[in-house]
PyMOL Python script that loads the backbone (N, CA, C, O; Angstrom):
from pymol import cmd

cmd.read_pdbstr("""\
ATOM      1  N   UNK A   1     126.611-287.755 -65.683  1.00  0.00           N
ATOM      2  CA  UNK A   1     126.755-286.550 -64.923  1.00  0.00           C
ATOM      3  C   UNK A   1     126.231-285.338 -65.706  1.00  0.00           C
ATOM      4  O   UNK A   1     125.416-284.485 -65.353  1.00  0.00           O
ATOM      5  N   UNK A   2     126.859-285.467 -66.777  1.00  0.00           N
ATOM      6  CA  UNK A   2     125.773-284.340 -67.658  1.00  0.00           C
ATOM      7  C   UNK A   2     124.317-284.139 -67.952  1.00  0.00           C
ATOM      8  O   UNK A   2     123.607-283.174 -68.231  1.00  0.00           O
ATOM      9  N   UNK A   3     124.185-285.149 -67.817  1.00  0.00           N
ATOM     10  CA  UNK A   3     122.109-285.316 -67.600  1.00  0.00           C
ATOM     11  C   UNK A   3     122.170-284.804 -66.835  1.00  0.00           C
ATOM     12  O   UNK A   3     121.648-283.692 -66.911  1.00  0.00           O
ATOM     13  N   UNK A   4     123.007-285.288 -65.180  1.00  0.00           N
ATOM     14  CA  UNK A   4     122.061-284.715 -64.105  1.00  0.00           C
ATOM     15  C   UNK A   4     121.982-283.442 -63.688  1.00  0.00           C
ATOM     16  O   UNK A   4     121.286-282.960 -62.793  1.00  0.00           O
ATOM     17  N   UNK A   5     123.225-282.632 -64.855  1.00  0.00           N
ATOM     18  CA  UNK A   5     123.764-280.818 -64.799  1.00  0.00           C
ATOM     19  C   UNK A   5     122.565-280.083 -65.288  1.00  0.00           C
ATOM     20  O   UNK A   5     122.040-279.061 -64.847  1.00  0.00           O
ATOM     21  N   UNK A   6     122.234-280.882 -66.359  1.00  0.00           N
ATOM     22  CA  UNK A   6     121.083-280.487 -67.358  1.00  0.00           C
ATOM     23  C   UNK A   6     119.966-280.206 -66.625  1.00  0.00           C
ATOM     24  O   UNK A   6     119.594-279.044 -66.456  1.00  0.00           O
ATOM     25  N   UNK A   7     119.195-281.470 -66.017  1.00  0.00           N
ATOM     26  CA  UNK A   7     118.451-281.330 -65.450  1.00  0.00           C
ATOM     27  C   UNK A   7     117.939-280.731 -64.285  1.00  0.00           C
ATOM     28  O   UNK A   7     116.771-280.446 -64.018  1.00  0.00           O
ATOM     29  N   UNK A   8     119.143-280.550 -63.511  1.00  0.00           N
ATOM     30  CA  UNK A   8     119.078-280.071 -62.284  1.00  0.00           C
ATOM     31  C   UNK A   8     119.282-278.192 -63.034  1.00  0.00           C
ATOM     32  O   UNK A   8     119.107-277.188 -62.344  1.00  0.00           O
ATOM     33  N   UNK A   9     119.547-278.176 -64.054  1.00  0.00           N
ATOM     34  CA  UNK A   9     119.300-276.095 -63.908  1.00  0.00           C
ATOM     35  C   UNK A   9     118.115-276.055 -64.513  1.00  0.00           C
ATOM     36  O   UNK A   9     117.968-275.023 -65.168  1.00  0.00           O
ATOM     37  N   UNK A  10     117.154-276.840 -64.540  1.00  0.00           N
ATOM     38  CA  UNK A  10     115.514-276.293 -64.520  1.00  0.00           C
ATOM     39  C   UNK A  10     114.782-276.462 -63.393  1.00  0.00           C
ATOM     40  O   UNK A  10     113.665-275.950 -63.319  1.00  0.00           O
ATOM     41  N   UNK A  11     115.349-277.263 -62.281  1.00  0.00           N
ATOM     42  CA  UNK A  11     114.999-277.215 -60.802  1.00  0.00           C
ATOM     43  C   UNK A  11     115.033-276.085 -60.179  1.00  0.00           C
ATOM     44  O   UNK A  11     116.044-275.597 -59.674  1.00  0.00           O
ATOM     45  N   UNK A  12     113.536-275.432 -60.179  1.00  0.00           N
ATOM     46  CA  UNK A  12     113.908-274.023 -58.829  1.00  0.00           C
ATOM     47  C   UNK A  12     113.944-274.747 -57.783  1.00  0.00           C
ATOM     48  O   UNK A  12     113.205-275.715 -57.608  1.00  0.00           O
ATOM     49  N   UNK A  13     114.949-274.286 -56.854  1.00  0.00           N
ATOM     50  CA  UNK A  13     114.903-274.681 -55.468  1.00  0.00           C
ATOM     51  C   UNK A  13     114.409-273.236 -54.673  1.00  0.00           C
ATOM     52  O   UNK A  13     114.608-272.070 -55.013  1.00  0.00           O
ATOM     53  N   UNK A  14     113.729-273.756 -53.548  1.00  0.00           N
ATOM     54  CA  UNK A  14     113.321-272.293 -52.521  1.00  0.00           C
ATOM     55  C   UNK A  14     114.293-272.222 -51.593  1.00  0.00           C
ATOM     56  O   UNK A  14     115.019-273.036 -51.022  1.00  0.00           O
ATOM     57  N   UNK A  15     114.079-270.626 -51.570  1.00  0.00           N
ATOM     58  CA  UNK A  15     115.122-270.356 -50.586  1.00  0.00           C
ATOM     59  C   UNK A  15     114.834-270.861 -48.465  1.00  0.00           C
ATOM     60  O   UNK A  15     113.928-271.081 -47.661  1.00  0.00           O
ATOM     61  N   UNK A  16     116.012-270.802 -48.535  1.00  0.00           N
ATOM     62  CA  UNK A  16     116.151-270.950 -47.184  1.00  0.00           C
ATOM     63  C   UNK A  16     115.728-270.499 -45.813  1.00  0.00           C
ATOM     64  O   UNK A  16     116.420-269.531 -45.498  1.00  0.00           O
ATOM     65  N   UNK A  17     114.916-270.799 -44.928  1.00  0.00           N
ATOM     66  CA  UNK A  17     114.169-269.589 -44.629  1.00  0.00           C
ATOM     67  C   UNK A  17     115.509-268.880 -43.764  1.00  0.00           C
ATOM     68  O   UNK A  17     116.417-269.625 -43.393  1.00  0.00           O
ATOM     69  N   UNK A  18     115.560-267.468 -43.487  1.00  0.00           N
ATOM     70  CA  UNK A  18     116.357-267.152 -42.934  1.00  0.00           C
ATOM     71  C   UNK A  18     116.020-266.607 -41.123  1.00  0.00           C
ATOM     72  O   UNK A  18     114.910-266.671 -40.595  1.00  0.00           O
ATOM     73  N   UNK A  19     117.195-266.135 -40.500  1.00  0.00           N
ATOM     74  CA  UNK A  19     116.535-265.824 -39.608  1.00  0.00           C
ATOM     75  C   UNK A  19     115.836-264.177 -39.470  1.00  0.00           C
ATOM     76  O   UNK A  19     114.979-263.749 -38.697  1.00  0.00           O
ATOM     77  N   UNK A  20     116.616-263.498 -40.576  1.00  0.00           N
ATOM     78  CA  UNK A  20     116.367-262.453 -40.808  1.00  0.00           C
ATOM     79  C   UNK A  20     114.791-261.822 -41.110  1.00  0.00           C
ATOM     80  O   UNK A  20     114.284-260.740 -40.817  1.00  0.00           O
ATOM     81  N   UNK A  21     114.224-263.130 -41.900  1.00  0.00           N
ATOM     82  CA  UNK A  21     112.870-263.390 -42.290  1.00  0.00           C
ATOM     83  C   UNK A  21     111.480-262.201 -41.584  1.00  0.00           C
ATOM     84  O   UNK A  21     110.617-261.460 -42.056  1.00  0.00           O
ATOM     85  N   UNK A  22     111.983-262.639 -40.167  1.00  0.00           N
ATOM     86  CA  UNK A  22     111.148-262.614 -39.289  1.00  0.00           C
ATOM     87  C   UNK A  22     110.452-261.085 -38.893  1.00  0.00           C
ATOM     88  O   UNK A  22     109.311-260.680 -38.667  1.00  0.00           O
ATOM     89  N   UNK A  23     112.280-260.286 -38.965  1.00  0.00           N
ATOM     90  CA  UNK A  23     112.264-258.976 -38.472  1.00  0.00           C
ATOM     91  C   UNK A  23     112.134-257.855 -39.616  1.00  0.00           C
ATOM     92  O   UNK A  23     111.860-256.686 -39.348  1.00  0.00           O
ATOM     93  N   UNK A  24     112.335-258.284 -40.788  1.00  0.00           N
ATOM     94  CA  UNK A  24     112.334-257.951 -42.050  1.00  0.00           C
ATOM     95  C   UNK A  24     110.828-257.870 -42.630  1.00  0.00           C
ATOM     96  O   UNK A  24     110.556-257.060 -43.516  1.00  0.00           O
ATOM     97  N   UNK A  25     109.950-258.667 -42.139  1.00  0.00           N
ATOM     98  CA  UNK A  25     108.785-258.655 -42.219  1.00  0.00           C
ATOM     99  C   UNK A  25     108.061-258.194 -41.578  1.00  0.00           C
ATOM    100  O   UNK A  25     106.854-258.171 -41.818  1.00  0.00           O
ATOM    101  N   UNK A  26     108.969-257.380 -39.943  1.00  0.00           N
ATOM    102  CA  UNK A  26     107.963-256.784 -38.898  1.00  0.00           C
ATOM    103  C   UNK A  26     108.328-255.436 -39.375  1.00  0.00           C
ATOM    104  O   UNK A  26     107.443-254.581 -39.371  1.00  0.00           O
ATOM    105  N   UNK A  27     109.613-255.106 -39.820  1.00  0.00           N
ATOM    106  CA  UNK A  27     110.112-253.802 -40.510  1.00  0.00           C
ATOM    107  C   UNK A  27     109.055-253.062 -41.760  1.00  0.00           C
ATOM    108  O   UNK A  27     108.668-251.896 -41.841  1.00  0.00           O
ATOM    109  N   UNK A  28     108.822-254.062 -42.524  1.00  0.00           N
ATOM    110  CA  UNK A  28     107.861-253.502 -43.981  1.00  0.00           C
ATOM    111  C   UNK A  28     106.400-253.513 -42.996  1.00  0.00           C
ATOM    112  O   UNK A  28     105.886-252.402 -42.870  1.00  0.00           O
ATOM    113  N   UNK A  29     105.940-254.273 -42.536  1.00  0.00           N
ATOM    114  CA  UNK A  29     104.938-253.719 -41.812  1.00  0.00           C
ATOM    115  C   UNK A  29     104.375-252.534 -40.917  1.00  0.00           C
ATOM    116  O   UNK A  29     103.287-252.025 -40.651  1.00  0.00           O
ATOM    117  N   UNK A  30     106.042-252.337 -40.525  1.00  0.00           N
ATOM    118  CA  UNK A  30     105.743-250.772 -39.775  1.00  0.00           C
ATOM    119  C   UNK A  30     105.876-249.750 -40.397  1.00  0.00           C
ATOM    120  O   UNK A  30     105.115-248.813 -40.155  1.00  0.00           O
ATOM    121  N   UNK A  31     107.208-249.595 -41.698  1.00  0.00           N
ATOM    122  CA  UNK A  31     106.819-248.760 -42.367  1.00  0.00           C
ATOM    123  C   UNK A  31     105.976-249.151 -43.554  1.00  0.00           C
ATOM    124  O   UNK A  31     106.361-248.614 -44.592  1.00  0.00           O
ATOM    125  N   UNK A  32     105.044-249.855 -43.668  1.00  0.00           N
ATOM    126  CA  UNK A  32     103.930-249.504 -43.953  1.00  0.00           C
ATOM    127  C   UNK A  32     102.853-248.605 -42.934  1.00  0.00           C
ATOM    128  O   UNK A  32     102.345-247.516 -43.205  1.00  0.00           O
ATOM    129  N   UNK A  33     102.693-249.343 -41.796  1.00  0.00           N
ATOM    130  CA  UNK A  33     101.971-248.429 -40.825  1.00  0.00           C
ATOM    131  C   UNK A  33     102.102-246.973 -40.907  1.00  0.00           C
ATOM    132  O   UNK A  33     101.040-246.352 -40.867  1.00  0.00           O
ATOM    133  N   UNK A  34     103.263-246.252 -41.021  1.00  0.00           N
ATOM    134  CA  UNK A  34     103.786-245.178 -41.220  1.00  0.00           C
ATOM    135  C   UNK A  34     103.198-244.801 -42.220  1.00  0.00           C
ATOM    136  O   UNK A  34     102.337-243.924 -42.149  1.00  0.00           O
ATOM    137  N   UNK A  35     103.511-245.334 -43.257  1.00  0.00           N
ATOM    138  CA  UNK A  35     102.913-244.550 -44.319  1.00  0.00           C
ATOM    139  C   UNK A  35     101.518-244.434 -44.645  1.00  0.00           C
ATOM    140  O   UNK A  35     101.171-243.910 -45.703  1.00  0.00           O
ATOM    141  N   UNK A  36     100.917-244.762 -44.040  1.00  0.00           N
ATOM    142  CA  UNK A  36      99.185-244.350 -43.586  1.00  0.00           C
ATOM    143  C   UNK A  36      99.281-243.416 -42.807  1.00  0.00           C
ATOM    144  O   UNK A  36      98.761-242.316 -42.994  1.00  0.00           O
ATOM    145  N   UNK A  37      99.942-243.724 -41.855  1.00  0.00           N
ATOM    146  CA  UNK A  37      99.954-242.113 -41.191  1.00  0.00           C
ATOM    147  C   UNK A  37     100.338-241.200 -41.901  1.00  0.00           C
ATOM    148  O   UNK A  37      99.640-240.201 -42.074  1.00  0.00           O
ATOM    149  N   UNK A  38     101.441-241.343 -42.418  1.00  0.00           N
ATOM    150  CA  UNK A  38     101.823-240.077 -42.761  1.00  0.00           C
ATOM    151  C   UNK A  38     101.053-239.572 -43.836  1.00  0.00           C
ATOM    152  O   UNK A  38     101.155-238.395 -44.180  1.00  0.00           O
ATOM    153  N   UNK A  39      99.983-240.694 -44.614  1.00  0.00           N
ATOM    154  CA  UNK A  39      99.206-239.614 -45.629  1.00  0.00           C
ATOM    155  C   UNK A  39      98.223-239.125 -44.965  1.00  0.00           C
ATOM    156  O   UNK A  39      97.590-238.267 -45.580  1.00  0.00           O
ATOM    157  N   UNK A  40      97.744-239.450 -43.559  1.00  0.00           N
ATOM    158  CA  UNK A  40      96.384-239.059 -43.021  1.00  0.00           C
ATOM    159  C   UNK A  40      97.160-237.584 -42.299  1.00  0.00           C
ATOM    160  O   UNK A  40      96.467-236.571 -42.211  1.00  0.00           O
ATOM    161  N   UNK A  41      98.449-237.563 -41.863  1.00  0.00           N
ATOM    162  CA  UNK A  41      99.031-236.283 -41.204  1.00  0.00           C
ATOM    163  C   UNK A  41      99.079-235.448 -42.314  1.00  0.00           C
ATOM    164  O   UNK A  41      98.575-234.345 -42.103  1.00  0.00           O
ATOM    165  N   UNK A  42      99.622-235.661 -43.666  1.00  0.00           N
ATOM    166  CA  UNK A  42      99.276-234.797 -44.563  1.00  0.00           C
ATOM    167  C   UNK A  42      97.748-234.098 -45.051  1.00  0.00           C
ATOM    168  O   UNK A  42      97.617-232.956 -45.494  1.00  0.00           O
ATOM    169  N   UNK A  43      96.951-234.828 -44.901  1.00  0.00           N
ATOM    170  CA  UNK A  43      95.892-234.561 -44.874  1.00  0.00           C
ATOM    171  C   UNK A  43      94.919-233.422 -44.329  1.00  0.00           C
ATOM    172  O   UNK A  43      94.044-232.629 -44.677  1.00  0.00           O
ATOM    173  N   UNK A  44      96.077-234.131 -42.624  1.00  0.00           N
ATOM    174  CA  UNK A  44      95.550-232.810 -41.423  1.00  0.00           C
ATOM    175  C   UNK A  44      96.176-231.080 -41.384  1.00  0.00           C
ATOM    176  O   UNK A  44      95.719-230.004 -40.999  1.00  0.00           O
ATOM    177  N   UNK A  45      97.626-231.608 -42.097  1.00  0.00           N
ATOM    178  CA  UNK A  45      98.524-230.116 -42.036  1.00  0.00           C
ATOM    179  C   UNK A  45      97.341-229.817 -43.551  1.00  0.00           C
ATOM    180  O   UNK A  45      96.526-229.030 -43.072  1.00  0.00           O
ATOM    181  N   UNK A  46      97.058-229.988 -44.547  1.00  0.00           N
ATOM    182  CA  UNK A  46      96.302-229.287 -45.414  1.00  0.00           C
ATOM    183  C   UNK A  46      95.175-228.690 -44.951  1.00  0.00           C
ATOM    184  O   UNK A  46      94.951-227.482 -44.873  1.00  0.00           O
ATOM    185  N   UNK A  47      94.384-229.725 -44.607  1.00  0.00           N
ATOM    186  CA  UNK A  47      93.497-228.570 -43.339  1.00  0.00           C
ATOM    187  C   UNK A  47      93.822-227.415 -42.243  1.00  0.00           C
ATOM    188  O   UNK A  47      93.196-226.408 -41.912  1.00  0.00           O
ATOM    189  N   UNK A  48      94.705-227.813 -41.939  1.00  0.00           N
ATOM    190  CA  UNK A  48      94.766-227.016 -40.912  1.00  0.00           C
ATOM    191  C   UNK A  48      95.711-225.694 -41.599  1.00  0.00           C
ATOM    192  O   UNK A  48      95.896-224.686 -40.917  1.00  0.00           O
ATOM    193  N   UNK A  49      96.117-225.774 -42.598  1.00  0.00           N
ATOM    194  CA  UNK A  49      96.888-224.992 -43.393  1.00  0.00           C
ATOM    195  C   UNK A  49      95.605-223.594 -44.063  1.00  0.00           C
ATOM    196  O   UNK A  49      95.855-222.406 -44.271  1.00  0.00           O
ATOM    197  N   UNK A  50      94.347-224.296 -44.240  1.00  0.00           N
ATOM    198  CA  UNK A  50      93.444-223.549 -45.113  1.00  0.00           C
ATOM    199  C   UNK A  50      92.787-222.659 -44.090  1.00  0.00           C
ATOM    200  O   UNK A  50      92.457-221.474 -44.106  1.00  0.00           O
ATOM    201  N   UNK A  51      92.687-223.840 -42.995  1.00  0.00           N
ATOM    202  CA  UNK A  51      92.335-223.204 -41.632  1.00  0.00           C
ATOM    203  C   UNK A  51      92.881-221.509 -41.269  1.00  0.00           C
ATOM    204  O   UNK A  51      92.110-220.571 -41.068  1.00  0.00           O
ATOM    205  N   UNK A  52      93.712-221.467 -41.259  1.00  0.00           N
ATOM    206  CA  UNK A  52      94.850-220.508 -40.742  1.00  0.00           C
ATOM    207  C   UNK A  52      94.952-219.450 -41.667  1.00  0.00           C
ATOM    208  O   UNK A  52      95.183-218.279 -41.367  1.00  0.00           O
ATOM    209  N   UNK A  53      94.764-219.917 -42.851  1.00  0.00           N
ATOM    210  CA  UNK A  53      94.183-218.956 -44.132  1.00  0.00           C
ATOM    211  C   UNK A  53      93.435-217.585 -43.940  1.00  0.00           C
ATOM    212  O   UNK A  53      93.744-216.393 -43.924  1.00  0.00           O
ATOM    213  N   UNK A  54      91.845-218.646 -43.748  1.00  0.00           N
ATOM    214  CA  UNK A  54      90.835-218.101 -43.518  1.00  0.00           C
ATOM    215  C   UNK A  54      90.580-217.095 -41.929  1.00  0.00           C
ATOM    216  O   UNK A  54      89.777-216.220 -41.604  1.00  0.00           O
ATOM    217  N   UNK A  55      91.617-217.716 -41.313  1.00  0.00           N
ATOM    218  CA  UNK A  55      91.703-217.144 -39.861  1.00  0.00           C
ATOM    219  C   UNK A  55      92.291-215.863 -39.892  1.00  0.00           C
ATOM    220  O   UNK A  55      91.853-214.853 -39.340  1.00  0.00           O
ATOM    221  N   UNK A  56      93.534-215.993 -40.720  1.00  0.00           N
ATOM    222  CA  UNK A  56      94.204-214.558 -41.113  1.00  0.00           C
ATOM    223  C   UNK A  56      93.620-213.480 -41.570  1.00  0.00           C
ATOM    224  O   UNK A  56      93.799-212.317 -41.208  1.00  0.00           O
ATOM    225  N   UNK A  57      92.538-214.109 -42.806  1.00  0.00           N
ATOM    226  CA  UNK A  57      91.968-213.068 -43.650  1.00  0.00           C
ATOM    227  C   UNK A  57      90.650-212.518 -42.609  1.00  0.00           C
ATOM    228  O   UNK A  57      90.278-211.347 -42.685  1.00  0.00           O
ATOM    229  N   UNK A  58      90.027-213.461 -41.680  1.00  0.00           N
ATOM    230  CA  UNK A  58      89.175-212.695 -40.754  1.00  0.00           C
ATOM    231  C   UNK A  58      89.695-211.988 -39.874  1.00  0.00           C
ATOM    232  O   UNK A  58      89.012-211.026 -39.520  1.00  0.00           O
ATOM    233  N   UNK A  59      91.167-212.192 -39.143  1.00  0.00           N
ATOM    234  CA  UNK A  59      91.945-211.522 -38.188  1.00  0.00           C
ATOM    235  C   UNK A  59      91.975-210.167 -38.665  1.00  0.00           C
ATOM    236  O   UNK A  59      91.506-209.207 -38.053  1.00  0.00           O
ATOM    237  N   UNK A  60      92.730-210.118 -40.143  1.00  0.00           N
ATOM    238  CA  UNK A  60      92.898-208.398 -40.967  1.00  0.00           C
ATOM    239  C   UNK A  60      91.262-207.984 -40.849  1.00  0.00           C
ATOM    240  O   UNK A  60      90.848-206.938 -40.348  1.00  0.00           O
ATOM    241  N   UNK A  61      90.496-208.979 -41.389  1.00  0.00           N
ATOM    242  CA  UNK A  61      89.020-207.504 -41.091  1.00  0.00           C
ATOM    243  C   UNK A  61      88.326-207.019 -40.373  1.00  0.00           C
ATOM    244  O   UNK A  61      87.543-206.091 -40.574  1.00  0.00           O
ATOM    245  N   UNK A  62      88.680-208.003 -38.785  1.00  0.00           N
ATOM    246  CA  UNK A  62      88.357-207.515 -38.136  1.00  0.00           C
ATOM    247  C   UNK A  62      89.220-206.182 -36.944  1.00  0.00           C
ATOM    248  O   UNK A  62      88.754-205.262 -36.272  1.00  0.00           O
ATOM    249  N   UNK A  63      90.664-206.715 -37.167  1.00  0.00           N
ATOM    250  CA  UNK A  63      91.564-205.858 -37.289  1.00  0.00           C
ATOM    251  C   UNK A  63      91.172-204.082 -37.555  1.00  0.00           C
ATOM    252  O   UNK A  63      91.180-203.096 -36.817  1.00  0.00           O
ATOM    253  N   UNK A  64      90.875-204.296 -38.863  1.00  0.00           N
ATOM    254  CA  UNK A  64      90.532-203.076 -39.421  1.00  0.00           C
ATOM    255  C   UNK A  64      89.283-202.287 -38.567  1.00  0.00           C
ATOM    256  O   UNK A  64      89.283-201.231 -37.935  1.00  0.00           O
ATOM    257  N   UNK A  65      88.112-203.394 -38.872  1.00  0.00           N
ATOM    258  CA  UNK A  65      86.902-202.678 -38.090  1.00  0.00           C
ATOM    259  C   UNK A  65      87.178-202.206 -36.918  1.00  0.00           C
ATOM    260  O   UNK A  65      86.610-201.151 -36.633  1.00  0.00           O
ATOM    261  N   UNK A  66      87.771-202.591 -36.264  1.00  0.00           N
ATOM    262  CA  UNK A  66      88.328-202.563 -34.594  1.00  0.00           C
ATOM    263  C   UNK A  66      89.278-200.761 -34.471  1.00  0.00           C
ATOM    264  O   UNK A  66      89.103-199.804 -33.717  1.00  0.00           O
ATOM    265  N   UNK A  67      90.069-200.966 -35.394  1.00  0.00           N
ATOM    266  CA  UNK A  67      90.941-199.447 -35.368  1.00  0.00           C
ATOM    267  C   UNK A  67      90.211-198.445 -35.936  1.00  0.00           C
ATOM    268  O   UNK A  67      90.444-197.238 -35.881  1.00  0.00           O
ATOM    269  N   UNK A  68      89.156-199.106 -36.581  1.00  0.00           N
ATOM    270  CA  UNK A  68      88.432-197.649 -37.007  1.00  0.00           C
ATOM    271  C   UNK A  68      86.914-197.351 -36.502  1.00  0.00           C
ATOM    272  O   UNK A  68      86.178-196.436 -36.870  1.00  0.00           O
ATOM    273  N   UNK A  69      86.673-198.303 -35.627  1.00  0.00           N
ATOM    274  CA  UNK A  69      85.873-197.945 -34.596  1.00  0.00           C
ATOM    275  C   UNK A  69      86.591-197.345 -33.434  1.00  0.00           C
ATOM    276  O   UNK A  69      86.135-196.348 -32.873  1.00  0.00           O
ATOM    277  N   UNK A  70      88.125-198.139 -32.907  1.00  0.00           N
ATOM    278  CA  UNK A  70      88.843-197.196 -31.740  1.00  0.00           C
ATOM    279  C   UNK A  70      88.894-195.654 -31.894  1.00  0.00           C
ATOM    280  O   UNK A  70      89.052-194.726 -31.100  1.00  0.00           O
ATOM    281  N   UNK A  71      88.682-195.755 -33.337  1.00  0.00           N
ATOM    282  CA  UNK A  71      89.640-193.804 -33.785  1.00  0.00           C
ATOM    283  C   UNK A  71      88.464-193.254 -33.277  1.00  0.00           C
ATOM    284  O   UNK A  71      88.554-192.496 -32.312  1.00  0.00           O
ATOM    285  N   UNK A  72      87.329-193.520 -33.785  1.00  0.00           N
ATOM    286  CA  UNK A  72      86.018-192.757 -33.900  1.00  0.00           C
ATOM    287  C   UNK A  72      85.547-192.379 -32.266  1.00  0.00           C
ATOM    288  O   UNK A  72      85.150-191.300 -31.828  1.00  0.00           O
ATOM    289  N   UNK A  73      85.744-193.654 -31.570  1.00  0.00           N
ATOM    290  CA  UNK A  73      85.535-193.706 -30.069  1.00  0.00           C
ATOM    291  C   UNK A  73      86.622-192.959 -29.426  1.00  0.00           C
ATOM    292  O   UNK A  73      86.264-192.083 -28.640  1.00  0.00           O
ATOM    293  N   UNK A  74      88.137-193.169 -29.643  1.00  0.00           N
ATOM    294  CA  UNK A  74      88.815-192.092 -28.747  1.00  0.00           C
ATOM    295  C   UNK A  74      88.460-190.422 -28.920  1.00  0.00           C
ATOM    296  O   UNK A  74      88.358-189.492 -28.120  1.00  0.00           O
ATOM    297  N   UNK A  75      88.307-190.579 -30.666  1.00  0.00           N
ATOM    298  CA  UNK A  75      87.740-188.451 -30.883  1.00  0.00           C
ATOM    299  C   UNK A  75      86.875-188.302 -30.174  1.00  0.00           C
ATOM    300  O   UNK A  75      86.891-187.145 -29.753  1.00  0.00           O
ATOM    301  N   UNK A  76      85.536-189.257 -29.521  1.00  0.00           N
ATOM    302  CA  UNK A  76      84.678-188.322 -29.181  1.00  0.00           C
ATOM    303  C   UNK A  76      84.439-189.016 -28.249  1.00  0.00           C
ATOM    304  O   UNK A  76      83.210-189.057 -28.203  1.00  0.00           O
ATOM    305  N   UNK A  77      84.799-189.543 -27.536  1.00  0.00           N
ATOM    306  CA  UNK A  77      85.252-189.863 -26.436  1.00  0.00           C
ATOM    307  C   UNK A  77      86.447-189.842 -25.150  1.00  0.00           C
ATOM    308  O   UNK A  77      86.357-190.611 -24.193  1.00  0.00           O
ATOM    309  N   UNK A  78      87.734-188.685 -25.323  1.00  0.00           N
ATOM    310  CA  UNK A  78      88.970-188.368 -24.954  1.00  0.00           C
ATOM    311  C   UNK A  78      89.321-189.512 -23.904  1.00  0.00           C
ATOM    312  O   UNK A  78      90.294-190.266 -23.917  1.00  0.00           O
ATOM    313  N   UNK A  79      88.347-189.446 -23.056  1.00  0.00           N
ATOM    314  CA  UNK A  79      88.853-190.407 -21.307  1.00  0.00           C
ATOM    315  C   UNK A  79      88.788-192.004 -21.969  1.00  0.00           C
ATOM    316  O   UNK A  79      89.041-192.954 -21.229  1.00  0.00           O
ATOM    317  N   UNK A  80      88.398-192.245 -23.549  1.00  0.00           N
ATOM    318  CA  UNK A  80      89.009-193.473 -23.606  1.00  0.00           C
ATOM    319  C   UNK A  80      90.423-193.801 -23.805  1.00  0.00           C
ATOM    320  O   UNK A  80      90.938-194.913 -23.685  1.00  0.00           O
ATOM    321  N   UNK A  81      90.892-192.882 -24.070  1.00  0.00           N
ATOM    322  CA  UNK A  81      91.851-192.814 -25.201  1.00  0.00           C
ATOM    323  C   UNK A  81      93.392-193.792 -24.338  1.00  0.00           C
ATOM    324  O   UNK A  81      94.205-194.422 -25.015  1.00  0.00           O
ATOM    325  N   UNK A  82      93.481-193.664 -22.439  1.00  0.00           N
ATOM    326  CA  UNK A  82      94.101-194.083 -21.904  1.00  0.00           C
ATOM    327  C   UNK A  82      93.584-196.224 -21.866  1.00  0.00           C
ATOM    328  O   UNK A  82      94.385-197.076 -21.482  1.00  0.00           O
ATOM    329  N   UNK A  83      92.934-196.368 -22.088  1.00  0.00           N
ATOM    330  CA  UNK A  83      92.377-197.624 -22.018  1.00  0.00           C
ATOM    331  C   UNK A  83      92.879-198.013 -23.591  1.00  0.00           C
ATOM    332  O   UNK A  83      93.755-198.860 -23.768  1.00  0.00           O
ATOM    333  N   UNK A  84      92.274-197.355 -24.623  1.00  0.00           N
ATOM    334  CA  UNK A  84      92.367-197.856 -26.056  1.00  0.00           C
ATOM    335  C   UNK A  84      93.651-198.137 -26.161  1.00  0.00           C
ATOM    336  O   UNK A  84      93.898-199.105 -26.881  1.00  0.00           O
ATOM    337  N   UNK A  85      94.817-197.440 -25.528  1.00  0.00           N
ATOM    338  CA  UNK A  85      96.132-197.279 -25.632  1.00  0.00           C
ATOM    339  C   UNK A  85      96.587-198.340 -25.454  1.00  0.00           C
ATOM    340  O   UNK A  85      97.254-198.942 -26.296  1.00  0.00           O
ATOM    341  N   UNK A  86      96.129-199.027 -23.596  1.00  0.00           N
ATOM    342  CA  UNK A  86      96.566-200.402 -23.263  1.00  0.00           C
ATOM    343  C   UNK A  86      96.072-201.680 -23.957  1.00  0.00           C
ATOM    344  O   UNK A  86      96.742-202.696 -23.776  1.00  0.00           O
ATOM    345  N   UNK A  87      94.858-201.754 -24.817  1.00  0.00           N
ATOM    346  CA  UNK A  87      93.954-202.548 -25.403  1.00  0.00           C
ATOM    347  C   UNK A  87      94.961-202.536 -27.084  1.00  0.00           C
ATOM    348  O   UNK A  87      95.112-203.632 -27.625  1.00  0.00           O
ATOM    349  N   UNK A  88      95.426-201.574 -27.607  1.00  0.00           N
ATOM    350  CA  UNK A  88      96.441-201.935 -28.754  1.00  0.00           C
ATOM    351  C   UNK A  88      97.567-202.242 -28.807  1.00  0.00           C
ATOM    352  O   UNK A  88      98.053-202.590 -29.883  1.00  0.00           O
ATOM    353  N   UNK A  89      98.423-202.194 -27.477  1.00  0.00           N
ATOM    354  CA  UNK A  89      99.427-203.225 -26.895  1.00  0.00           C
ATOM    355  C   UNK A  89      99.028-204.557 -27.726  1.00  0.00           C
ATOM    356  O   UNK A  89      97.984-205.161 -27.482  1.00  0.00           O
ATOM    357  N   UNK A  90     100.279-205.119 -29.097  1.00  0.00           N
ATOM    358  CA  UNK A  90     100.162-205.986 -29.248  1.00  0.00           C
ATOM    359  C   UNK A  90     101.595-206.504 -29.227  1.00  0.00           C
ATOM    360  O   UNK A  90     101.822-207.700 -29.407  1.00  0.00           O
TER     361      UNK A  90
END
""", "prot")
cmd.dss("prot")
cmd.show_as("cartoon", "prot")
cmd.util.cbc("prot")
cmd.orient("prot")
């Protein structure tokens, strides 16, 4: 009996398949799926982050050009001045 103690704890045995197996393996697959997405969605908010950047910094200059062409146009122009009014409604 002691031989066969001996011998038998260098026997790996495999495990059992379970039933769990199945769904456990459809689970790591999806969040894997996920996590491709989610680095390609990171990807897109960085773009679209630089995007919005550059949109801002053209919004302020044109911003600017815009009020200081309105000023110049309402002085010497008075009968705009009711239009420019409704047009800076922001």
């Amino acid at each position: 009996m002691r031989e066969y103690l001996q011998q038998a704890r260098h026997v790996k045995v495999a495990p059992l398949p379970s039933v769990l197996d199945s769904p456990l393996k459809s689970l790591q697959q999806s969040l894997d799926a996920l996590e491709q997405r989610r680095g390609t969605i990171s990807q897109k908010v960085q773009e679209v982050i630089e995007t919005l950047t550059r949109v801002k910094q053209l919004h302020a200059a044109v911003k600017a050009e815009y009020n200081n062409a309105m000023t110049h146009t309402s002085s010497v122009y008075p009968e705009v001045r009711p239009i420019t009014t409704v047009l800076s409604m922001d």
